[in-house]
N, CA, C and O atoms as CSV, one atom per row, in Angstrom:
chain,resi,resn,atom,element,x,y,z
A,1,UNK,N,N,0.842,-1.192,0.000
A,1,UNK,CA,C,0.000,0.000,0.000
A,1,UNK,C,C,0.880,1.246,0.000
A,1,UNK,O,O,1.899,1.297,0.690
A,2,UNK,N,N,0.422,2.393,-0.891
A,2,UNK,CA,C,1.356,3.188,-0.615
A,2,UNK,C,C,0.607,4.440,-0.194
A,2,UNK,O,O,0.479,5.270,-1.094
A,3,UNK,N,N,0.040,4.776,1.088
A,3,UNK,CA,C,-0.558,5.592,1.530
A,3,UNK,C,C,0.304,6.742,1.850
A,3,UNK,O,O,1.396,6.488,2.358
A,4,UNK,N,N,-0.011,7.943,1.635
A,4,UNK,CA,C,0.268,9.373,1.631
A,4,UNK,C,C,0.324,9.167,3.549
A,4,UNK,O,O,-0.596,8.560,4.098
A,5,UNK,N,N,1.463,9.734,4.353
A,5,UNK,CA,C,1.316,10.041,5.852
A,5,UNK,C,C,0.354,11.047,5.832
A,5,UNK,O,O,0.158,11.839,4.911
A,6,UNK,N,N,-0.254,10.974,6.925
A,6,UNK,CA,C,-1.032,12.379,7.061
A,6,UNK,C,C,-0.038,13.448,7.888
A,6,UNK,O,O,0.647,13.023,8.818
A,7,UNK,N,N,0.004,15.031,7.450
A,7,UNK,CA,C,0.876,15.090,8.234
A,7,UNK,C,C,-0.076,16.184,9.927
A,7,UNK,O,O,-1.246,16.293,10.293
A,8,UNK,N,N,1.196,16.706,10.421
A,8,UNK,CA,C,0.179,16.949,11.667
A,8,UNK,C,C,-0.786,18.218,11.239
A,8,UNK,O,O,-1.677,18.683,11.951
A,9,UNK,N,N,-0.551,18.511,10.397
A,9,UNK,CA,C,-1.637,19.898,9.752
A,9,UNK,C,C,-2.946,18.991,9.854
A,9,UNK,O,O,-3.844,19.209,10.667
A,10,UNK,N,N,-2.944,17.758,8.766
A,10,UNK,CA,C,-3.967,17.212,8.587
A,10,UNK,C,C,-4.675,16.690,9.727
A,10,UNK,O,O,-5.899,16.767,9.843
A,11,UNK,N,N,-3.695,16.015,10.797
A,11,UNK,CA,C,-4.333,15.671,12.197
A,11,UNK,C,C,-5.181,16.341,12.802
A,11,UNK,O,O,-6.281,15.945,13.187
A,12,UNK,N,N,-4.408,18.104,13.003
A,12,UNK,CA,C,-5.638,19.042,13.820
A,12,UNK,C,C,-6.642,19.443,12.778
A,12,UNK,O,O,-7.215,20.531,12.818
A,13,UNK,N,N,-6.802,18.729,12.036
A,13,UNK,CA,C,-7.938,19.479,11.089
A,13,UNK,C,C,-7.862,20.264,9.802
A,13,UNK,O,O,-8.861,20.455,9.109
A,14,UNK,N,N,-6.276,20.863,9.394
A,14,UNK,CA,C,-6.311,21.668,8.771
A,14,UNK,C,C,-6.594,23.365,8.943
A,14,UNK,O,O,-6.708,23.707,10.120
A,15,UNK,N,N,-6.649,23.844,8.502
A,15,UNK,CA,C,-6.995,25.292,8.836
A,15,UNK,C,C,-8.467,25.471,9.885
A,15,UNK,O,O,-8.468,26.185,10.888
A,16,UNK,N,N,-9.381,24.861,9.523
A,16,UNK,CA,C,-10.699,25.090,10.109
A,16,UNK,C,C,-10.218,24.261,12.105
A,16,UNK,O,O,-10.417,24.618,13.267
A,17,UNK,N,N,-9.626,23.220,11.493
A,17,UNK,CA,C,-9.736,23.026,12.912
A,17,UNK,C,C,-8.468,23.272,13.998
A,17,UNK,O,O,-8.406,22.657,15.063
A,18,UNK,N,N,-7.945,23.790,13.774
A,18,UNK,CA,C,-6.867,24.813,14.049
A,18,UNK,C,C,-7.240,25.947,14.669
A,18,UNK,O,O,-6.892,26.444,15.740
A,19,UNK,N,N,-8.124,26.336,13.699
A,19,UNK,CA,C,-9.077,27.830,14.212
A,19,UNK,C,C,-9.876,27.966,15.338
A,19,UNK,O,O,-10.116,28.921,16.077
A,20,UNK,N,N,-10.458,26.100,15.299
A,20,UNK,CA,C,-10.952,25.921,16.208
A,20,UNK,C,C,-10.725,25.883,17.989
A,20,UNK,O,O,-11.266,26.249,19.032
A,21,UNK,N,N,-9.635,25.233,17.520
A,21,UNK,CA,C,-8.123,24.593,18.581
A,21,UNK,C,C,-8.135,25.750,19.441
A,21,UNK,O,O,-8.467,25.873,20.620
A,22,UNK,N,N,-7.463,27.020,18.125
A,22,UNK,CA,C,-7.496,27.907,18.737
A,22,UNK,C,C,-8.700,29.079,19.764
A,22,UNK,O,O,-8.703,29.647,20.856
A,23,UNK,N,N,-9.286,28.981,18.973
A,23,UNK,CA,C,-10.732,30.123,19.768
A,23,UNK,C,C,-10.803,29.149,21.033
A,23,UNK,O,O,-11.129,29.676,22.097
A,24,UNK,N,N,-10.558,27.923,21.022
A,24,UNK,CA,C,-10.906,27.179,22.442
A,24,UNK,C,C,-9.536,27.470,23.363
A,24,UNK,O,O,-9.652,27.568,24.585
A,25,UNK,N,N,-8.158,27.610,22.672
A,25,UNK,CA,C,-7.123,27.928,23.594
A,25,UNK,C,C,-7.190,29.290,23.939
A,25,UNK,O,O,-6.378,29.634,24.798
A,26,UNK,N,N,-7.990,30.210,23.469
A,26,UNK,CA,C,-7.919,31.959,23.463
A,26,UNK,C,C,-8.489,31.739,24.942
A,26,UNK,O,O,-7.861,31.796,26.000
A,27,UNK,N,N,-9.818,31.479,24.737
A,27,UNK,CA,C,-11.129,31.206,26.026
A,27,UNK,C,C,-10.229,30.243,27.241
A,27,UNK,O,O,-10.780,30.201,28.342
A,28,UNK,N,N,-9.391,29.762,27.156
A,28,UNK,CA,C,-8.353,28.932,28.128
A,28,UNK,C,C,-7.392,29.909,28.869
A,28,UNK,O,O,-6.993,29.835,30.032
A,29,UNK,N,N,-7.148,30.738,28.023
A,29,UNK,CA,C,-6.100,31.996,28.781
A,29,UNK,C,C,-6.696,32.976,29.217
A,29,UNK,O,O,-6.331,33.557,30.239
A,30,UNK,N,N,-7.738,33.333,28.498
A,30,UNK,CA,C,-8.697,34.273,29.249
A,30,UNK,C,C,-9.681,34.183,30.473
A,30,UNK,O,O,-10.090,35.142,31.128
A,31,UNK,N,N,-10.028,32.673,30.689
A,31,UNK,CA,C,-10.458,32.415,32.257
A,31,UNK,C,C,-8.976,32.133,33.190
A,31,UNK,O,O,-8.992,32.142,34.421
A,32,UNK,N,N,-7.870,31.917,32.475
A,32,UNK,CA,C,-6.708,31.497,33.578
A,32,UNK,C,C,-6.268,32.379,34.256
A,32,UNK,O,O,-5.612,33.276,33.727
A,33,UNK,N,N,-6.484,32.362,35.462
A,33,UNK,CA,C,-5.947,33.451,36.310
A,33,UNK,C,C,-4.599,33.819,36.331
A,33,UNK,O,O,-4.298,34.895,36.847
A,34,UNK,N,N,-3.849,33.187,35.913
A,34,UNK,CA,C,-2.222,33.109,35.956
A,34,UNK,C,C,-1.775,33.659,34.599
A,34,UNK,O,O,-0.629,34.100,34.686
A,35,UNK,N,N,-2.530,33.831,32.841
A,35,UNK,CA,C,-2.414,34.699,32.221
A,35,UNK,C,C,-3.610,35.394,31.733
A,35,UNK,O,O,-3.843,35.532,30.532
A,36,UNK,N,N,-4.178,35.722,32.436
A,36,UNK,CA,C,-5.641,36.392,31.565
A,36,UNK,C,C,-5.688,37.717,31.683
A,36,UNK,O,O,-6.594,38.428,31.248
A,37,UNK,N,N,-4.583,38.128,32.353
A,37,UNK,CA,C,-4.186,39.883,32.343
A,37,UNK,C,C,-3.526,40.161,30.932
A,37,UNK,O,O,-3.843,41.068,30.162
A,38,UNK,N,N,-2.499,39.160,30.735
A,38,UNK,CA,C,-1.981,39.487,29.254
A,38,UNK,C,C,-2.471,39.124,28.002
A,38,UNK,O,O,-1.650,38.946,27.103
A,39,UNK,N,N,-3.640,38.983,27.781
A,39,UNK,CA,C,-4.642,38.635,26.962
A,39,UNK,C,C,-5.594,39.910,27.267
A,39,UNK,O,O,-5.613,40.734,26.352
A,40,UNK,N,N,-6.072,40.091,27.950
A,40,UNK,CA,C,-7.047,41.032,28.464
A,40,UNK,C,C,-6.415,42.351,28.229
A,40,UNK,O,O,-7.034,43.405,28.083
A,41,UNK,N,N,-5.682,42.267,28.215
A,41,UNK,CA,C,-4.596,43.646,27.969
A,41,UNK,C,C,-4.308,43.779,26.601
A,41,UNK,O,O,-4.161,44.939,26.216
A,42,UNK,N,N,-4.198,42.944,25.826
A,42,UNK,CA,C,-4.055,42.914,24.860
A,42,UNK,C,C,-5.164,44.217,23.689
A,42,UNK,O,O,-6.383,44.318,23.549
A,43,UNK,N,N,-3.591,45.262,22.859
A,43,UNK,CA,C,-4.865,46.168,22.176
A,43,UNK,C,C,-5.337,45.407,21.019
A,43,UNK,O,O,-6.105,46.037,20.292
A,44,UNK,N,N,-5.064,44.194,20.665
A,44,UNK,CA,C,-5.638,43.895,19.746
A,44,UNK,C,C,-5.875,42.124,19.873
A,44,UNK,O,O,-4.846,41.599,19.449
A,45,UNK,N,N,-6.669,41.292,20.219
A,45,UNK,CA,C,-6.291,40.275,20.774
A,45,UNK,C,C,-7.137,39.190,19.221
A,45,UNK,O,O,-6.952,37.974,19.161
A,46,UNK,N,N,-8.064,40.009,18.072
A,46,UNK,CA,C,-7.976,39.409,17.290
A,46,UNK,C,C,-7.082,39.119,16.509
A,46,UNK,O,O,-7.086,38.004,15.988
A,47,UNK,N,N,-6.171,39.969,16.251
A,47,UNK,CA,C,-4.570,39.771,15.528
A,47,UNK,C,C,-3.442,38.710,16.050
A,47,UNK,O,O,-2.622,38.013,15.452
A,48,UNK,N,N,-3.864,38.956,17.880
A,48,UNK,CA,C,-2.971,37.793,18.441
A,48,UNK,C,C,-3.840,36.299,18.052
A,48,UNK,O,O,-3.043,35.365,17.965
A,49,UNK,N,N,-4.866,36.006,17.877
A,49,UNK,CA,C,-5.469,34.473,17.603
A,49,UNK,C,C,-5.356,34.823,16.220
A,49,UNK,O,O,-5.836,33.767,15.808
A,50,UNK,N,N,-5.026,35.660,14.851
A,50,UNK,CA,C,-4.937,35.472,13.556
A,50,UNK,C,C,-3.331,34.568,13.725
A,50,UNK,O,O,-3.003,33.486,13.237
A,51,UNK,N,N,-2.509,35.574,14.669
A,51,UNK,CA,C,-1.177,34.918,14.352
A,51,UNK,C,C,-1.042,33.856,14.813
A,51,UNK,O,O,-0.216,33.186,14.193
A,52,UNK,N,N,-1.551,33.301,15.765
A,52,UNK,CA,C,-1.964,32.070,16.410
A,52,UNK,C,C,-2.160,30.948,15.863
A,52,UNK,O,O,-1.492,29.972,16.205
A,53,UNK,N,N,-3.501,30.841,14.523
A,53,UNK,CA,C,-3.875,30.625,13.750
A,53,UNK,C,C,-2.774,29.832,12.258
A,53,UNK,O,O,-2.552,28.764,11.687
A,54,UNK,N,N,-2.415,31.218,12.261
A,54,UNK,CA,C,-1.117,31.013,11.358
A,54,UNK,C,C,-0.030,30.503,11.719
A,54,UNK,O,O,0.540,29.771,10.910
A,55,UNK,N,N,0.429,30.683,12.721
A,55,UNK,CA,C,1.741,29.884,12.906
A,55,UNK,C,C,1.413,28.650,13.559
A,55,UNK,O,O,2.410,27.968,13.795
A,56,UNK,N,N,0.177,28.090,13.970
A,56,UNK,CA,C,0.373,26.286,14.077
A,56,UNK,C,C,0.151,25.919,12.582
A,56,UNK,O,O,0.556,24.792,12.295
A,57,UNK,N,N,-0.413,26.642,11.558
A,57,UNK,CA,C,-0.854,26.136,10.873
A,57,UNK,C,C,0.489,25.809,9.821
A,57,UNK,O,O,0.728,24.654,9.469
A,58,UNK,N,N,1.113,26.684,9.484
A,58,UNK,CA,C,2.499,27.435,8.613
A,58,UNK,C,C,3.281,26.028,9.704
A,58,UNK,O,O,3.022,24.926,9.220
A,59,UNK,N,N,3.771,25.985,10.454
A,59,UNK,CA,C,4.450,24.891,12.019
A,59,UNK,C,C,3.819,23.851,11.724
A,59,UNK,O,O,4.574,22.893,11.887
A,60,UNK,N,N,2.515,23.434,11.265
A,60,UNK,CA,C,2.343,21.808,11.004
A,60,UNK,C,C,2.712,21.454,9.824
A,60,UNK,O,O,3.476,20.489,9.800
A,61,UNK,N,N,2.391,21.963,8.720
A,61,UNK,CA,C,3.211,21.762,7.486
A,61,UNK,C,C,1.990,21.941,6.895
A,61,UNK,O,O,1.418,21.114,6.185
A,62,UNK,N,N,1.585,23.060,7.204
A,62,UNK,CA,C,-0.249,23.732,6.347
A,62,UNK,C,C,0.727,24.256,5.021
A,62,UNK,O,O,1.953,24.207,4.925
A,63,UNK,N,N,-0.195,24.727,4.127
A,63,UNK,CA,C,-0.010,25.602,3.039
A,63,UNK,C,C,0.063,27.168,3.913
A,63,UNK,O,O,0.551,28.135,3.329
A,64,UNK,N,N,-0.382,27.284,5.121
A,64,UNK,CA,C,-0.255,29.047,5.096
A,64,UNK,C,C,1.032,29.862,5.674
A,64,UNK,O,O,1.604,29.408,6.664
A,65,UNK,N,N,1.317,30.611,5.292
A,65,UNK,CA,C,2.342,31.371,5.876
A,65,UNK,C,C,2.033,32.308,7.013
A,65,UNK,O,O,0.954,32.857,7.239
A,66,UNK,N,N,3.364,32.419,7.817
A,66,UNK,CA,C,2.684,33.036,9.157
A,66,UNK,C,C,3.544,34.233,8.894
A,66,UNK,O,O,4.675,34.287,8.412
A,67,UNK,N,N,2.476,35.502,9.470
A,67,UNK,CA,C,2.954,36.854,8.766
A,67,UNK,C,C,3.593,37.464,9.960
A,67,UNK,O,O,4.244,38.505,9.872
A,68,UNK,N,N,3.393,36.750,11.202
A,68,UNK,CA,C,4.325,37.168,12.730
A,68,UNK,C,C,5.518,37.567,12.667
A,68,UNK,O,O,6.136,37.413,11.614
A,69,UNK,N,N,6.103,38.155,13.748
A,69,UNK,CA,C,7.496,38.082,14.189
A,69,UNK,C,C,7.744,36.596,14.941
A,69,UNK,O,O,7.097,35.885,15.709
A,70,UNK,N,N,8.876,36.548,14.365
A,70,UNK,CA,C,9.740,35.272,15.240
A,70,UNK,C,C,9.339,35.490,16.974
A,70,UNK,O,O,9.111,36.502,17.636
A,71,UNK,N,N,9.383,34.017,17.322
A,71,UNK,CA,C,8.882,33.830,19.039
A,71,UNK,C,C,9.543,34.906,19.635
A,71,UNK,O,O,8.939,35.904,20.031
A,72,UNK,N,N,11.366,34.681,19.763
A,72,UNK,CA,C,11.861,35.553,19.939
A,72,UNK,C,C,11.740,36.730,19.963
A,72,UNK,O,O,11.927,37.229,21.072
A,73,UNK,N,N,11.412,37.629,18.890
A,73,UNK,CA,C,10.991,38.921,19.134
A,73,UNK,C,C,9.483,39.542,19.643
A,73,UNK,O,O,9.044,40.666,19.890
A,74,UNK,N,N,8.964,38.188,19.653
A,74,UNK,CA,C,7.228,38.577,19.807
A,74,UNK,C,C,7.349,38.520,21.486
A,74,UNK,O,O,6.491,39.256,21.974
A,75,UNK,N,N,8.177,37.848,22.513
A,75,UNK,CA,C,8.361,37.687,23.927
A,75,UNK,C,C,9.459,39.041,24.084
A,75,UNK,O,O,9.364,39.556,25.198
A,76,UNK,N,N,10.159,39.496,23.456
A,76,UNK,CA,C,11.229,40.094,24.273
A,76,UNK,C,C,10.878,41.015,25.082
A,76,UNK,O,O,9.685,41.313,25.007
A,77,UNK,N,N,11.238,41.343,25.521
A,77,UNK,CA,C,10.705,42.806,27.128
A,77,UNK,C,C,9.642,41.895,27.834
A,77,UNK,O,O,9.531,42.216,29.017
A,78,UNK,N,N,8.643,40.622,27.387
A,78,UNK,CA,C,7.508,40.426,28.189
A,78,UNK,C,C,7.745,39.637,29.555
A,78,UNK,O,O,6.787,39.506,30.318
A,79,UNK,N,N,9.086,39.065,29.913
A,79,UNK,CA,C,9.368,38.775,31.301
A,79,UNK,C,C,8.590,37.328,31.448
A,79,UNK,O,O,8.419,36.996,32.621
A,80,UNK,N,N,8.109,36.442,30.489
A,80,UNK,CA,C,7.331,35.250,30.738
A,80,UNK,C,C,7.926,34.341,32.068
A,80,UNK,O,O,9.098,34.067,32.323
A,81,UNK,N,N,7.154,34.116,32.533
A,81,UNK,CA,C,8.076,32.996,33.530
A,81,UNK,C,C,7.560,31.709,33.235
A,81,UNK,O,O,6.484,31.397,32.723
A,82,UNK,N,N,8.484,31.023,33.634
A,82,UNK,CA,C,8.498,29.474,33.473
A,82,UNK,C,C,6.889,28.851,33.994
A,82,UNK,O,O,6.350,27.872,33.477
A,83,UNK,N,N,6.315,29.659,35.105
A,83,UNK,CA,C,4.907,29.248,35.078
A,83,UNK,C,C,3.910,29.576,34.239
A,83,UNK,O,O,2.948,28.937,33.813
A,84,UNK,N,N,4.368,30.893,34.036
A,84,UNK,CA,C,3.180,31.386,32.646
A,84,UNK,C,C,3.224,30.667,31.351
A,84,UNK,O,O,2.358,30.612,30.479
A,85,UNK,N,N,4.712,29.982,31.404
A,85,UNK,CA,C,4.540,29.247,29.957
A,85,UNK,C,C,4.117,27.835,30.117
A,85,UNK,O,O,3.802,27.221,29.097
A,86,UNK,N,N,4.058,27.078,31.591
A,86,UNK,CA,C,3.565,25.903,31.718
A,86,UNK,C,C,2.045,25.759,31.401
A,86,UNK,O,O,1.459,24.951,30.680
A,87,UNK,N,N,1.498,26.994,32.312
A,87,UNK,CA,C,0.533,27.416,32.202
A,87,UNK,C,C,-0.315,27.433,30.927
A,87,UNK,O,O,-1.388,26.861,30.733
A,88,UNK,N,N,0.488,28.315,29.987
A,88,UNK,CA,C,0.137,28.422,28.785
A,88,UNK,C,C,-0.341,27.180,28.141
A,88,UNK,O,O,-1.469,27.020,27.674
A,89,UNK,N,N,1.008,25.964,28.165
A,89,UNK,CA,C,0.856,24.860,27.597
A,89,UNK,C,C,-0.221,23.747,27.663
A,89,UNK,O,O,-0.625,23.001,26.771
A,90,UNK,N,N,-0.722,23.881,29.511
A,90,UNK,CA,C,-1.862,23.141,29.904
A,90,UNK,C,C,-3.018,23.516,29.415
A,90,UNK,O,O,-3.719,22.547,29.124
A,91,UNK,N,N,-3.810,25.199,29.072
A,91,UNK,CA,C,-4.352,25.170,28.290
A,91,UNK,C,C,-4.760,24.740,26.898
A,91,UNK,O,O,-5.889,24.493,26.473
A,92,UNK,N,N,-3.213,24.696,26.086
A,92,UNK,CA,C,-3.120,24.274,24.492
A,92,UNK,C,C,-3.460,22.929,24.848
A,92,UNK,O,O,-4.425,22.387,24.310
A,93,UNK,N,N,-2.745,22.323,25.722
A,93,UNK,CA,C,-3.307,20.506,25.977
A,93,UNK,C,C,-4.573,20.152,26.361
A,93,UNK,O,O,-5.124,19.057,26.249
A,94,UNK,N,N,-5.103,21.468,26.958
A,94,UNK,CA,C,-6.613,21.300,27.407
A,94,UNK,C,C,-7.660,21.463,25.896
A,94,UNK,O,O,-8.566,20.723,25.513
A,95,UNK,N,N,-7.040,22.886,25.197
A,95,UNK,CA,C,-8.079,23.043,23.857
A,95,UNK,C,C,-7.938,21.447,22.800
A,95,UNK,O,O,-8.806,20.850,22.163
A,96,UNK,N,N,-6.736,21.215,22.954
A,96,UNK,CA,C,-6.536,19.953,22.322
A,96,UNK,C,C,-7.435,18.816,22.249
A,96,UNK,O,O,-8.029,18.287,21.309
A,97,UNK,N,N,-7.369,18.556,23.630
A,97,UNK,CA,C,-8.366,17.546,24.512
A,97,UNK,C,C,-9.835,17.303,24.111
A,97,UNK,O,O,-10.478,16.345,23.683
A,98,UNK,N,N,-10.147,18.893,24.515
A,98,UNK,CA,C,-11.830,19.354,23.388
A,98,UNK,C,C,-12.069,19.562,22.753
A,98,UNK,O,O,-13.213,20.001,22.634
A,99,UNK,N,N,-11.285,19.460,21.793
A,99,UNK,CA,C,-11.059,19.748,20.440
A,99,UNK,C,C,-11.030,17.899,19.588
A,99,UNK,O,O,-10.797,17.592,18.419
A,100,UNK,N,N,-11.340,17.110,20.679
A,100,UNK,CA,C,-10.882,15.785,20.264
A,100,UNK,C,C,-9.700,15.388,19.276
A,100,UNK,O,O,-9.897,14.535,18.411
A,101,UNK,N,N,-8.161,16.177,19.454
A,101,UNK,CA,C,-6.840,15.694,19.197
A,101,UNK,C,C,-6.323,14.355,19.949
A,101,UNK,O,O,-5.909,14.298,21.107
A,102,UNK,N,N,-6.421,13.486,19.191
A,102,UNK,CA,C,-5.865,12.410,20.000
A,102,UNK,C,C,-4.293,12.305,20.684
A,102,UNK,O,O,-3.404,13.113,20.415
A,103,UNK,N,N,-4.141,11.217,21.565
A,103,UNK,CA,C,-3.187,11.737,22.311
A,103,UNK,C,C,-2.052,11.572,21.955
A,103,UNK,O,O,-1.285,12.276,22.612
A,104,UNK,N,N,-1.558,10.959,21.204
A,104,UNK,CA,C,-0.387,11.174,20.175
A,104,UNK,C,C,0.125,12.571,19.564
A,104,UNK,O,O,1.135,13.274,19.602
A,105,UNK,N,N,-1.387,12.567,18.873
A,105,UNK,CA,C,-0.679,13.743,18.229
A,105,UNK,C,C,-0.586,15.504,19.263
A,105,UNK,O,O,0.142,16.456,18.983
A,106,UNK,N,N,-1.426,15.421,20.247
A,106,UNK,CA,C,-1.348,16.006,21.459
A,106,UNK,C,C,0.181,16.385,21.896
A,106,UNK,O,O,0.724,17.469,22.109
A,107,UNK,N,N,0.688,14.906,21.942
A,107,UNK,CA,C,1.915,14.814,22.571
A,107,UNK,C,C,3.166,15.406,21.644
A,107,UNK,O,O,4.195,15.889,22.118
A,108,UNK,N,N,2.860,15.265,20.184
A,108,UNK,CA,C,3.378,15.892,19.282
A,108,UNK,C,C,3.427,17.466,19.229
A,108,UNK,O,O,4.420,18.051,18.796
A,109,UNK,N,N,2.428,18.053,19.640
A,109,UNK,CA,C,2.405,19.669,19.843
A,109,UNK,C,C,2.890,19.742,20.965
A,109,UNK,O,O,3.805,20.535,21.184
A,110,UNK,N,N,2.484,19.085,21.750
A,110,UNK,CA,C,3.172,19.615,23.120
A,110,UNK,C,C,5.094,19.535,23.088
A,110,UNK,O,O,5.793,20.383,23.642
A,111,UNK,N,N,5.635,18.348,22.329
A,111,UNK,CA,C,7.126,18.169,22.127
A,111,UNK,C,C,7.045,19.779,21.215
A,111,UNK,O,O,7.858,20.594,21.652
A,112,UNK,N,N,6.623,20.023,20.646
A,112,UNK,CA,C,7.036,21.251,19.583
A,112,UNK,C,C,6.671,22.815,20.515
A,112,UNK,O,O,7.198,23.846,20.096
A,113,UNK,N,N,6.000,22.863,21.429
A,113,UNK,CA,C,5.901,23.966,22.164
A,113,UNK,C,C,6.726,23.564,22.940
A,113,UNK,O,O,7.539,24.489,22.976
A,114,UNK,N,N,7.112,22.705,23.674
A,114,UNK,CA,C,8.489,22.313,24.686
A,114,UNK,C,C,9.347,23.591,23.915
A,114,UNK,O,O,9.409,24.771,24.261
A,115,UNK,N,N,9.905,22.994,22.891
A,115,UNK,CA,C,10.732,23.553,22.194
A,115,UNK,C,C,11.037,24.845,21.990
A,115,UNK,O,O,12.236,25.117,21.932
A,116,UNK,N,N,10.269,25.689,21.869
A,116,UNK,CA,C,10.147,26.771,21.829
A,116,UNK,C,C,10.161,27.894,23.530
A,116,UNK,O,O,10.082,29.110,23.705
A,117,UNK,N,N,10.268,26.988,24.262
A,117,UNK,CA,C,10.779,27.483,25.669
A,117,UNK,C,C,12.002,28.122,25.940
A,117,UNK,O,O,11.972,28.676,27.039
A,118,UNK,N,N,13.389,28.285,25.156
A,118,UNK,CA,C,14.062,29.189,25.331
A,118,UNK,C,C,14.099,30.605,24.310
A,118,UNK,O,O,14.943,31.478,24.106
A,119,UNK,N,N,12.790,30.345,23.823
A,119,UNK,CA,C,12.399,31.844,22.798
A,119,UNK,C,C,11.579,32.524,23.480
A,119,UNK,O,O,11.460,33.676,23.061
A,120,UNK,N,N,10.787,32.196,24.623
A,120,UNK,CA,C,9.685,32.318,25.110
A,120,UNK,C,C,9.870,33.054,26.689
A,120,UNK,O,O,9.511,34.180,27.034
A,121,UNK,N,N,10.460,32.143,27.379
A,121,UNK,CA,C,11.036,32.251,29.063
A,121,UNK,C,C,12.034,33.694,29.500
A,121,UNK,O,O,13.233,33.512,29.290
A,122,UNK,N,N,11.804,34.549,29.855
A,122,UNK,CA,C,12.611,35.563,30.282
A,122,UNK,C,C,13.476,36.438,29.410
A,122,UNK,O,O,14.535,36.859,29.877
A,123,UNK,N,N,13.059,36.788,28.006
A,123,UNK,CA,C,13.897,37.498,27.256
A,123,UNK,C,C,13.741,38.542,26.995
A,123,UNK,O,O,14.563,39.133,26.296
């Protein structure tokens, strides 16, 4: 058999369910008491879930391009701490969850946001 892999774009859905992923991880940071000031604060917080949007999608191996700044420059001056980004992550594992991502591929985003912890943490 020579079946095409699916890759992880296709897992979360593709664009639509990505979008989805996301509006459920937005509503995750915005009840979390530990970041829902920096969301809430936010002057534009539809632009932050467009880029959101775009860069898991552009990061799974979607067709879209993400029009952001690099992690790096999108954290610098913001002082994240190591709890705000755990924090962060238990939500994405939570929208995941209800989003019915199985746990594989769960575990797959979560290894790829690991990753991105020294762009993120105190810079």
């Amino acid at each position: 058999m020579n079946a095409v892999a699916e890759t992880l774009y296709d897992r979360l859905g593709r664009r639509e369910g990505i979008a989805r992923i996301t509006r459920e991880l937005m509503k995750n940071h915005l009840a979390n008491p530990l970041v829902k000031t920096r969301y809430e604060n936010s002057p534009d917080l539809e632009r932050v879930e467009t880029r959101v949007v775009e860069f898991f999608c552009a990061g799974a191996g979607g067709p879209e391009s993400y029009s952001g700044q690099d992690m790096l420059t999108t954290h610098k001056g913001m002082n994240v701490s190591e709890q705000e980004f755990i924090t962060v992550i238990d939500d994405a594992m939570d929208a995941l969850e209800k989003c019915g991502v199985e746990p594989a591929t769960r575990n797959e985003v979560l290894a790829i946001l690991w990753s991105l912890k020294g762009e993120v943490i105190r810079v």
